[in-house]
C-alpha positions in Angstrom: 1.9 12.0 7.5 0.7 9.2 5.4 3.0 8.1 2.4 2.1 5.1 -0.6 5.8 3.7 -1.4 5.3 2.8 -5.2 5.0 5.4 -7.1 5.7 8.2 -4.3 8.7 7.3 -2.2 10.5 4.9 -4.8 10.1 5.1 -8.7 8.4 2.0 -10.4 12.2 0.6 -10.7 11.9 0.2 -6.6 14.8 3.6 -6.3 14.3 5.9 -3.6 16.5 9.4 -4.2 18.4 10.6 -1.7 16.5 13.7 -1.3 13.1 11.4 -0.5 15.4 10.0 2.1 16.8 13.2 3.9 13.2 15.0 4.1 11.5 11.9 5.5 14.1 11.8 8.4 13.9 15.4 8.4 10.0 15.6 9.1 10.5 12.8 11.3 13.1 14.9 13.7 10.7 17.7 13.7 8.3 15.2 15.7 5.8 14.2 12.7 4.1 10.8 12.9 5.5 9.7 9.0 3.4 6.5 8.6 3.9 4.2 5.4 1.1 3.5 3.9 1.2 0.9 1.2 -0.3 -2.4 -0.7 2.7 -4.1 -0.3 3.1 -7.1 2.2 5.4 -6.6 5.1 8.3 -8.2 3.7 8.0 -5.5 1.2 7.6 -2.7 3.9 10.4 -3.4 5.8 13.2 -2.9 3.9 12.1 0.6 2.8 11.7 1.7 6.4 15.5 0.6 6.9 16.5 2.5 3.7 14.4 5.8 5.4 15.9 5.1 8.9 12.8 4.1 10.8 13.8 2.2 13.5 10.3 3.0 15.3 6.2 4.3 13.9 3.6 2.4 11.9 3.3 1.1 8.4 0.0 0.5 7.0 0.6 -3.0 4.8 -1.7 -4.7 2.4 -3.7 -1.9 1.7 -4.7 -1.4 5.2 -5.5 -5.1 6.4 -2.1 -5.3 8.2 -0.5 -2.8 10.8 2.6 -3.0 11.8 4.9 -1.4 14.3 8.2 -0.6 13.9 11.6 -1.2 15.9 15.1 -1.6 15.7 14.8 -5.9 16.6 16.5 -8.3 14.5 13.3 -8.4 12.7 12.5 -5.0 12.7 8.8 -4.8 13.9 6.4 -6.5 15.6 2.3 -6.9 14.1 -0.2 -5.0 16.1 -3.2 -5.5 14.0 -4.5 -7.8 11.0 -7.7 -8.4 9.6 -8.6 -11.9 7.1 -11.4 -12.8 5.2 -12.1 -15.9 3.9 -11.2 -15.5 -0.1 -13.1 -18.6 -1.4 -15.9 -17.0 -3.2 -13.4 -14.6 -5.0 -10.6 -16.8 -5.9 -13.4 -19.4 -7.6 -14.8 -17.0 -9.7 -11.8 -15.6 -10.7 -10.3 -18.8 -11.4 -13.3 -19.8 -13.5 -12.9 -16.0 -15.8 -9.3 -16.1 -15.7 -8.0 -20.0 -15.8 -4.4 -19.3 -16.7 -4.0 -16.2 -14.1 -1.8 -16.6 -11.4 -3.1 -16.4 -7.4 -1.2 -15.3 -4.3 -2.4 -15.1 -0.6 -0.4 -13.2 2.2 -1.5 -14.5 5.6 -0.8 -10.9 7.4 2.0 -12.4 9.4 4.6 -12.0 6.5 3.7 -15.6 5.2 3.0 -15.8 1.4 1.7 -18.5 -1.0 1.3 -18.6 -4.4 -0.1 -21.3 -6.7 2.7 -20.7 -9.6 6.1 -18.7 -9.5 5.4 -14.9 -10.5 7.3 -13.4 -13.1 11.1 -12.2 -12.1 11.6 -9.1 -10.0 8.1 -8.3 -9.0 8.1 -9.8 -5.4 10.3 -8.8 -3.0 10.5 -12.6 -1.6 9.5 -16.1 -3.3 5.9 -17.4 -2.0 5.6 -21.1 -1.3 3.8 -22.7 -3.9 0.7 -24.3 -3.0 -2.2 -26.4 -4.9 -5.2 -23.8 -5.9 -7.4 -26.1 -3.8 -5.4 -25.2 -0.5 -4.4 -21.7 -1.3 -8.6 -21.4 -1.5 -9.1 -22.7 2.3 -6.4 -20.3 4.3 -7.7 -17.0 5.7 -6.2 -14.2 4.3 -5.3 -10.3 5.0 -4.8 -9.7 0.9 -4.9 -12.0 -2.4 -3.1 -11.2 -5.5 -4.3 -11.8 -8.7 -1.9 -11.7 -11.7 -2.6 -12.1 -15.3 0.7 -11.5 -17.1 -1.3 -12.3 -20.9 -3.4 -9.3 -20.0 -4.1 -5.8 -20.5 -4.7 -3.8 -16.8 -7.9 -2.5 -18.6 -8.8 -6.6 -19.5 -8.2 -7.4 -15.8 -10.1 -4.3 -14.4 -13.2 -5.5 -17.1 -13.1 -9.0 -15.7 -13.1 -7.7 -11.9 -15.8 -5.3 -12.5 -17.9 -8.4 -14.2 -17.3 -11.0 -11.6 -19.1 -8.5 -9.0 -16.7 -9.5 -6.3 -19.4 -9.2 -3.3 -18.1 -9.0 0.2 -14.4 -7.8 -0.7 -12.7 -5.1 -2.0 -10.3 -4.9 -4.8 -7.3 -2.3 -6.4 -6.2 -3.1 -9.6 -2.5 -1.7 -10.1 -0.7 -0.2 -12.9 -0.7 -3.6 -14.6 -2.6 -6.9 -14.8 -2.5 -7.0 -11.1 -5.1 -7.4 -8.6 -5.5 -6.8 -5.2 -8.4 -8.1 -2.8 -8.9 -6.4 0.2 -11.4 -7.7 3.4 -14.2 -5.2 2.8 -14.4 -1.9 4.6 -10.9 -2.3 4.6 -8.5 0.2 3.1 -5.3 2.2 4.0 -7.7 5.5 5.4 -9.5 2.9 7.6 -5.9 1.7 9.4 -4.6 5.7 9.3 -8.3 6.7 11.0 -7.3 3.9 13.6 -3.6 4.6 14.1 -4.7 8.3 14.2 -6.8 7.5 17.7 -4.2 6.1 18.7 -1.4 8.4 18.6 -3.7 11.0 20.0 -3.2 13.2 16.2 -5.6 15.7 15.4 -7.5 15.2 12.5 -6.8 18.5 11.1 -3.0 17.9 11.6 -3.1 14.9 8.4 -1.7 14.5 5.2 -1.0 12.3 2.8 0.5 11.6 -0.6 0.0 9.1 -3.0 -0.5 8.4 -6.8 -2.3 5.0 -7.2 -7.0 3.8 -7.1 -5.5 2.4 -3.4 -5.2 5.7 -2.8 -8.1 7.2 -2.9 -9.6 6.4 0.7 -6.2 7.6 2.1 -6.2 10.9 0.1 -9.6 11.9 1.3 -9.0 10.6 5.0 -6.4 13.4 5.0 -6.8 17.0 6.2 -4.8 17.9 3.5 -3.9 15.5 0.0 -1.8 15.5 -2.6 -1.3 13.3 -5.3 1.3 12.4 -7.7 2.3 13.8 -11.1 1.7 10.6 -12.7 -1.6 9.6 -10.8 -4.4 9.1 -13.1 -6.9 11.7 -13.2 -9.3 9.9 -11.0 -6.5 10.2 -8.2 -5.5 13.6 -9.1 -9.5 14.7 -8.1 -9.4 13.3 -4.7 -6.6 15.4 -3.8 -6.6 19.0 -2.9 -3.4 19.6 -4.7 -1.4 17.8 -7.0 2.8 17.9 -7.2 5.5 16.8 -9.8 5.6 13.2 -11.1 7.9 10.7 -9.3 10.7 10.8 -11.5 10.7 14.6 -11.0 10.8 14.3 -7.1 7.2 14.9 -6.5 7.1 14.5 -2.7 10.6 16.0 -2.1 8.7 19.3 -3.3 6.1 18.8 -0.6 8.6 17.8 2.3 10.1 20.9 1.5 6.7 22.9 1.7 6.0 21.4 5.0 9.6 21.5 6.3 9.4 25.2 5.6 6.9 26.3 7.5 6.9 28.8 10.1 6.4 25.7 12.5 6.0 22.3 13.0 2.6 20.4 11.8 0.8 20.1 14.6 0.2 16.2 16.7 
């Protein structure tokens, strides 16, 4: 069972109900693979496994470029796979559309650097800040492009202009831009952590509510997408529950946990 954390398992204010939190133990007792699926970095993984109790699994990080798994270690999980592409070509042009924007590369080992401080709240931890000429040279499992003076729709308009060849990219809920290593996405590490937890493919689902989603939602045997997922989202899912702040996947925990047996590994 695949799950996106903003949006689906915490509200955009980063709370997790307690209801989210007793059905995803809850599936996980009755044997399910739960697997986080998300476009955060690890350090922003982590600390919502802890709040959901698990101490072992996978968590798809950086939309799919970083894998890790996880365990009850001082740390709390060990990386098992990561894939880097070399951001140069992106990072120029968008530097040269977008002067005053502000970059960030995450290095898939939980290492983070910025080229300016981002605005308060929105990372989970504070990036070293590096000159734009060295940010450019280190490989890199996801860059982040934030333009707090702009619209999303501005940002998604510049993306779509600069072409972008031999990435891909996600544009959040606001000026905020994700770059992927191409043919990467979260439905390429679930297709790989499937193999390798033996799962049948007709034994997945997933939920989620965001454009990183859409991979993941058609991956899935079964898909359902979030109340407040734009209609785009809402088409690549086969059905579609309540918004987060009306406990969207605590209704479809219950629907699975309520079946006349377990999903099937």
């Amino acid at each position: 069972m695949a799950l996106d954390i903003d949006g689906t398992i915490v509200n955009y204010d980063g709370e997790m109900h307690p209801v989210i939190r007793k059905g995803v133990r809850a599936m996980m007792r009755r044997g399910a693979h739960v697997v986080l699926a998300t476009g955060r970095g690890i350090e922003g993984v982590v600390p919502i496994a802890e709040q959901l109790g698990m101490t072992s699994g996978y968590a798809v990080c950086a939309n799919g470029a970083v894998v890790i798994d996880l365990n009850d270690s001082d740390r709390g999980y060990e990386v098992t796979d990561v894939v880097t592409f070399d951001p140069r070509a992106a990072l120029d042009e968008l530097r040269e559309r977008v002067p005053g924007a502000l970059f960030l590369v995450d290095d898939g080992s939980g290492q983070h650097y910025a080229t300016a401080p981002f605005p308060s709240g929105e990372l989970v931890r504070t990036p070293e800040i590096v000159p734009f000429e060295q940010l450019r040279e280190m490989a890199a499992s996801r860059v982040t492009v934030r333009a707090p003076d702009l619209s999303r729709q501005d940002l998604a308009d510049i993306a779509a202009a600069a072409g972008l060849g031999g990435v891909g990219y996600y544009v959040g809920w606001s000026a905020w831009l994700d770059i992927a290593p191409q043919g990467i996405s979260k439905a390429s590490a679930l297709e790989m952590l499937r193999g390798r937890l033996t799962v049948a493919p007709n034994a997945t689902v997933a939920v989620g509510d965001g454009t990183n989603d859409l991979e993941m939602l058609s991956w899935a045997h079964y898909s359902v997408a979030m109340g407040q997922a734009p209609d785009v989202v809402k088409a690549h899912a086969d059905a579609v529950t309540a918004s987060i702040d009306d406990g969207g996947l605590a209704y479809v925990l219950s629907a699975i946990l309520t079946r006349p047996r377990p999903l099937e590994q």
